[in-house]
C-alpha positions, -999 to +999 in steps of 0.1 A: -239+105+363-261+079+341-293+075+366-321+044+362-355+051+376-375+023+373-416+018+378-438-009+379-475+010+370-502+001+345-517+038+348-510+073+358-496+072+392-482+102+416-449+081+416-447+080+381-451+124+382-426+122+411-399+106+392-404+122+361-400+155+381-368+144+398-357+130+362-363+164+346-341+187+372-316+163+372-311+165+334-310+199+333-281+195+355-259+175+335-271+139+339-283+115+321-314+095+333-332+067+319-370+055+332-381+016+329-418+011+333-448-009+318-466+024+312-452+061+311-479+088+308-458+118+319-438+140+287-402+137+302-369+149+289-356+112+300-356+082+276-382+060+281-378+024+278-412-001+279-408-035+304-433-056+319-418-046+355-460-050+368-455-088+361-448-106+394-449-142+382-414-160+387-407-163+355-413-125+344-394-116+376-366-133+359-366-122+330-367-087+341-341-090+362-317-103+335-331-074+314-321-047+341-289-064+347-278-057+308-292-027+305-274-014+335-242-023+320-247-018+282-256+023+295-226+023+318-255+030+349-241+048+382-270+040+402-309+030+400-340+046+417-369+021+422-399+042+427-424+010+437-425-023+447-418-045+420-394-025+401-378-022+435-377-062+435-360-070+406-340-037+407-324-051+438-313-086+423-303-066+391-280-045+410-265-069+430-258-090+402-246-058+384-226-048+420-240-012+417-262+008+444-303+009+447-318+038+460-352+028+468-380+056+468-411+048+492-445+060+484-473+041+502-480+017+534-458-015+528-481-048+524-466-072+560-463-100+539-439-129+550-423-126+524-417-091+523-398-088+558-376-116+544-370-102+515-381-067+515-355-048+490-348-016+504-318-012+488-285+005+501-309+036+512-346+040+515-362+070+514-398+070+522-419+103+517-431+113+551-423+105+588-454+076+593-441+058+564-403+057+580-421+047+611-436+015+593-403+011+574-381+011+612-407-006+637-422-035+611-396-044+584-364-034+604-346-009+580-315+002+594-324+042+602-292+050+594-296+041+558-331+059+555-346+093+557-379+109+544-376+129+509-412+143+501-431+145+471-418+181+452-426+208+428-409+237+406-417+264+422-408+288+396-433+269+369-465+266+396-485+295+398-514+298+419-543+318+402-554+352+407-587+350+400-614+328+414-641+313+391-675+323+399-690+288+396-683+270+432-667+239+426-654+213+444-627+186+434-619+154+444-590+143+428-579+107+430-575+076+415-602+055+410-587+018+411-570+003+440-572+018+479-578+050+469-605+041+441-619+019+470-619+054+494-636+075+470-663+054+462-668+056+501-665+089+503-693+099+473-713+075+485-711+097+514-714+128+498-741+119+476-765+115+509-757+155+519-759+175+481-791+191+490-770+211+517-743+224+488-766+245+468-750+258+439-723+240+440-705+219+410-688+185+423-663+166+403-643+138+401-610+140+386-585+109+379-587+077+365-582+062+325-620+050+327-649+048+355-648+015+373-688+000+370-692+006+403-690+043+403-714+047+369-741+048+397-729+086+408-722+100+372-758+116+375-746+132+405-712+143+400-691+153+371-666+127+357-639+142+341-618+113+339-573+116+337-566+153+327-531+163+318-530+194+335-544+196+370-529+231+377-560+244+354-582+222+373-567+231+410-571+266+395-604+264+385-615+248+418-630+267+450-619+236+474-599+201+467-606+172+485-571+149+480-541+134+494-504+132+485-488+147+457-525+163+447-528+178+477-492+193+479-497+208+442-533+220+459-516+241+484-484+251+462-516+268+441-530+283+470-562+268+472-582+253+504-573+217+509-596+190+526-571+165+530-582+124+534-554+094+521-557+062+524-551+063+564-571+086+574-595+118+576-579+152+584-600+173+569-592+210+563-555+218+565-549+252+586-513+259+606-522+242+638-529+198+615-500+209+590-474+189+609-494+161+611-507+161+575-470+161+564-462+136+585-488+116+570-486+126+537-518+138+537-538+109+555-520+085+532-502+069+562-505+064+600-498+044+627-538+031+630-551+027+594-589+031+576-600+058+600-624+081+584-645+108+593-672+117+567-691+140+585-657+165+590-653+162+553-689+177+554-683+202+576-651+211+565-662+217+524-688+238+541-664+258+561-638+265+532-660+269+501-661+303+503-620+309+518-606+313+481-569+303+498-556+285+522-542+287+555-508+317+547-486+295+570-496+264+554-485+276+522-451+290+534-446+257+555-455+233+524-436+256+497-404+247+520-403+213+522-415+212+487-391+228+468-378+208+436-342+223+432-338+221+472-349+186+474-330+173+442-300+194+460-303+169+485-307+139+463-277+148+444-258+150+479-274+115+486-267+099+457-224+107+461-231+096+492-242+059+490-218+058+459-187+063+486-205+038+507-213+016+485-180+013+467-159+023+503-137+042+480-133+083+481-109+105+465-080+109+486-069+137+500-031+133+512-016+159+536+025+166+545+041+195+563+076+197+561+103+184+536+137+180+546+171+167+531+180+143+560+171+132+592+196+157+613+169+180+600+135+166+615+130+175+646+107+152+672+073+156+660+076+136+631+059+158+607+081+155+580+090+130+553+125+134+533+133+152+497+137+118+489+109+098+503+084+127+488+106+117+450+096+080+458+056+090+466+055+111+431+071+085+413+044+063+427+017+084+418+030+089+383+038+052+375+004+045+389-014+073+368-031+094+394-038+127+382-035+154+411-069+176+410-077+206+428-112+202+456-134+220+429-124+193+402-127+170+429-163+178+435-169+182+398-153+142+393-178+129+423-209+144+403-201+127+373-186+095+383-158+101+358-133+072+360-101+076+367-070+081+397-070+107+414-053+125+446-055+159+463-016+171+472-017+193+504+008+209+529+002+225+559+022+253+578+042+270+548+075+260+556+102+276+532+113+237+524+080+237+508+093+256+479+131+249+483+125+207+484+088+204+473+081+224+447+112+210+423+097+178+428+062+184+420+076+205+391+092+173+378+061+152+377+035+179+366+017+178+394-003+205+417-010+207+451-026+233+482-003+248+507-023+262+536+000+291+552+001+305+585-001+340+576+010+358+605+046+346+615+081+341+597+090+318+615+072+280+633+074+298+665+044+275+674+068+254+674+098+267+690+079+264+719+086+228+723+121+229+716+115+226+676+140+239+657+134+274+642+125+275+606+115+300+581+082+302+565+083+308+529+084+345+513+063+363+493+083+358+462+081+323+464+046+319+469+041+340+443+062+317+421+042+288+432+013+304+427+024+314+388+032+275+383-008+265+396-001+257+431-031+266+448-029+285+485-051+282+516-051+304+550-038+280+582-051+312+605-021+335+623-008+321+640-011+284+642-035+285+671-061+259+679-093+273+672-107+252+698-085+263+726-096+302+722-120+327+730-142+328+696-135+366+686-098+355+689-108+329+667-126+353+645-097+374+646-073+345+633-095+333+604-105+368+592-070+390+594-048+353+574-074+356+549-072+397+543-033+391+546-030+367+521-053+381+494-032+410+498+001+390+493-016+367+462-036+392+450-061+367+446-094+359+471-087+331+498-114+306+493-095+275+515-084+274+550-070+242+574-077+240+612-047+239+625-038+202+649-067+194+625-094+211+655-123+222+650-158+223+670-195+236+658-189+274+663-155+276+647-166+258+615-199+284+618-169+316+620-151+296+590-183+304+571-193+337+583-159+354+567-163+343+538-144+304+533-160+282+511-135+248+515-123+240+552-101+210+557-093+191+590-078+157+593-089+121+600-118+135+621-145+148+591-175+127+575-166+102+544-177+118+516-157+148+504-187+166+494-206+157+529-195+186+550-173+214+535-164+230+565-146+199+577-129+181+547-115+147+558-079+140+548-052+116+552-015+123+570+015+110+554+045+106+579+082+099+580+073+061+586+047+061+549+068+036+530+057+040+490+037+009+503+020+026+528+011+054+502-005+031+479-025+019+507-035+059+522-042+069+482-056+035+469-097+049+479-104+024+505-080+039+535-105+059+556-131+025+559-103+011+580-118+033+606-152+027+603-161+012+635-139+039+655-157+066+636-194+053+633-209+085+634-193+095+604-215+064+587-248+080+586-251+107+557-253+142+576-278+168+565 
């Protein structure tokens, strides 16, 4: 996938760490990602491209647009990332223009402007950085919760290493910027502090951040050290008996294992211990609640007095923070995001296209209409062919969707095993070169699930044949026992059905059984929870799963082809845009699922 982050900073900024992060891990997992910013102070595997994105007059907003738009489609770009404000303003009329999606990262308090509710370019999803933030984002500016959910600030965990040894020298850090609301909190704040030194004997105070010192601080630099932007806080952090910060500082604090006093932009919070830590990541660390500027000095005081001498912090902070901090986890998730809004976006998904039984003429059909003719399935094929779809297996599928790789392609699958599958089928997908999945009720010889209604009685295919199939690259899936509804039954019964097809059939094909179907397409919470627990890894239903292929693999949507599916009515099911016909019926499936 070719990714554009784009930044609008004249310094250092925790965004710009952010997105170089996010950048990084998703290089090293095949994709190719490109950062626009005035400034970029960060080493990044990414390439780096200078624009005046900080320049908000109309006529640089212009131009900057028109520069995004052609560099979006001279690198072929997938999707952008704005990761503040104005990038995230001329990213959105760049992408529009471009007819691309915008994922738009949120890392601080949104200004109310006017002109910001009317125009406030969230993109096609938002995701803000803690819960006080997605507040602000739903109650004020009106973003569509569907389309939004919190994504925090992140580490590597295997790369940060908290110290063990802890310097003799009692220091304490405050670590911030020193230009804008937070320069305007710190000066505050040591003005504060500077009143109470006589109290912290022994004790080395430093300020860490910032390209220069603003005139306004020079005043303290008797007082405190000044150790202006250093490139590698973990020695500082390290180094340090106590932090004083907020956001991603304070989160890399922690990860280290030190004490944290924790004051944003918001707020005070002071000392983070098990019983605030909810709160603080709600508020990223005081950077954002509901009532703003509240700050508490004197429980800054008391609180560096307190933890001076802890050496670590709180054990359940540092478990709670390390899992919702978690670099691979979280860009896991993005990944997941990012297919996600692309099938939204575009309303287009990989098809996958389902048939059960193929017969030679009508006389043969029965009366549940789950059947199309030897000749109507030549017609579909010959369709496909002409039309250049390329049938993939689920893996390839998945493999496709995390590339955007262009192309047609469809997912061939049949349900029950009939023995016309390999008599009437197989020749026919044999004379197009194409695959497919046959999911097989493993138990039975015969549909005697559907005897029962006065069906005629057909065989199921033999072991021979599958195994011819099989040697050809058609792929085979369990469809339980015997062709019960999960739903309907007690769940060891249910257990019983998905765990003794599997062992059957990897006994038959030699080979481990990876897929299963639900049979009538059922399924509920604790059946897709069995599905898991024996050991399937792709479960498919029917018209009744989330949009995206990759959203939920346990319930993998697909589409039924009939005896009344013309070859019109194929092109339609196969064309990408068939399951968004539905999308009012099935709203819940709109919202991306966790």
């Amino acid at each position: 996938m070719n990714i554009l982050m784009t930044l609008s900073q004249l310094e250092v900024t925790g965004a710009e760490v952010f997105a170089v992060s996010i950048a990084d891990e998703l290089i090293s997992r095949g994709h190719k990602v490109f950062i626009i910013s005035d400034t970029l102070t960060k080493k990044t595997q990414a390439k780096y491209i200078s624009a005046p994105i900080s320049k908000r007059t109309f006529l640089y907003r212009i131009k900057n647009v028109l520069f995004l738009r052609k560099f979006i489609r001279e690198n072929n770009i997938h999707i952008v990332n704005a990761h503040s404000r104005a990038s995230a303003w001329v990213s959105s009329l760049a992408c529009k223009l471009s007819k691309i999606p915008l994922i738009v990262f949120i890392h601080g308090r949104q200004a109310t402007f006017l002109s910001r509710k009317i125009f406030h370019a969230y993109g096609n999803y938002t995701l803000p950085i803690c819960e006080k933030l997605e507040e602000q984002l739903k109650d004020v500016f009106k973003v569509d919760s569907n389309k939004m959910e919190v994504f925090r600030n992140c580490f590597d965990l295997d790369i940060i290493k908290p110290s063990k040894e802890n310097s003799k020298q009692k220091t304490v850090s405050l670590i911030t910027r020193l230009s804008g609301p937070k320069g305007d909190l710190a000066y505050k704040l040591l003005e504060y502090i500077s009143t109470r030194l006589n109290e912290f004997k022994d004790v080395k105070f430093q300020v860490v951040g910032g390209q220069t010192i603003p005139g306004k601080f020079q005043k303290f630099t008797s007082l405190f050290e000044f150790r202006g932007f250093v490139e590698n806080l973990e020695n500082v952090i390290n180094e340090s008996s106590v932090v004083i910060g907020s956001g991603r500082i304070a989160i890399e604090t922690i990860l280290l294992n030190k004490p944290l006093i924790a004051v944003g932009e918001a707020c005070t919070i002071g000392l983070v211990n098990k019983d605030n830590v909810e709160f603080v990541l709600e508020t990223n660390f005081g950077d954002m609640d509901v009532i703003e500027k509240v700050f508490d000095f004197e429980k800054i005081i008391s609180d560096l007095k307190l933890s001076i001498n802890m050496n670590q912090c709180d054990p359940e902070v540092f478990d709670k923070v390390r899992e919702k901090c978690n670099l691979r986890k979280n860009v896991n998730r993005l990944e997941f995001i990012f297919q996600s809004v692309i099938v939204r976006y575009y309303k287009s998904e990989i098809p996958i296209i389902y048939y059960h039984r193929i017969v030679e003429s009508l006389d043969e059909a029965g009366k549940h209409g789950i059947y199309v003719t030897a000749g109507q399935f030549d017609k579909h094929l010959n369709y496909l062919k002409r039309s250049g779809f390329k049938t993939i297996t689920f893996e390839e599928a998945l493999e496709i969707k995390r590339n955007c790789s262009e192309g047609k392609y469809v997912i061939i699958s049949f349900d029950d095993g009939y023995e016309d599958n390999y008599r009437l089928a197989f020749p026919i997908l044999k004379k197009y070169g194409f695959k497919a999945i046959i999911f097989l009720v493993a138990g039975l010889e015969y549909n005697s699930w559907d005897t029962k209604s006065n069906e005629p009685k057909l065989k199921m295919m033999n072991k021979q044949q599958i195994l011819e199939m099989q040697d050809y690259g058609i792929e085979f899936g369990s469809h339980t026992l015997s062709h019960t509804d999960l739903t309907k039954v007690s769940l060891e019964e249910a257990k019983k059905e998905l765990l003794e097809s599997k062992k059957i059939l990897k006994e038959k094909l030699g080979v481990e059984i990876k897929s299963f179907a639900y049979p009538y397409g059922n399924c509920n919470k604790a059946v897709k929870e069995i599905a898991r627990e024996v050991g399937y890894e792709l479960v498919y239903a029917t018209d009744k799963a989330p949009l995206g292929l990759h959203e939920d693999l346990f319930q993998i949507r697909r589409i039924g082809i009939f005896p009344n599916t013309t070859v019109n009515g194929l092109a339609r099911k196969v064309k990408g845009h068939y399951i968004f016909k539905r999308e009012k019926k099935d709203s819940q499936y709109l919202r991306i699922p966790h």
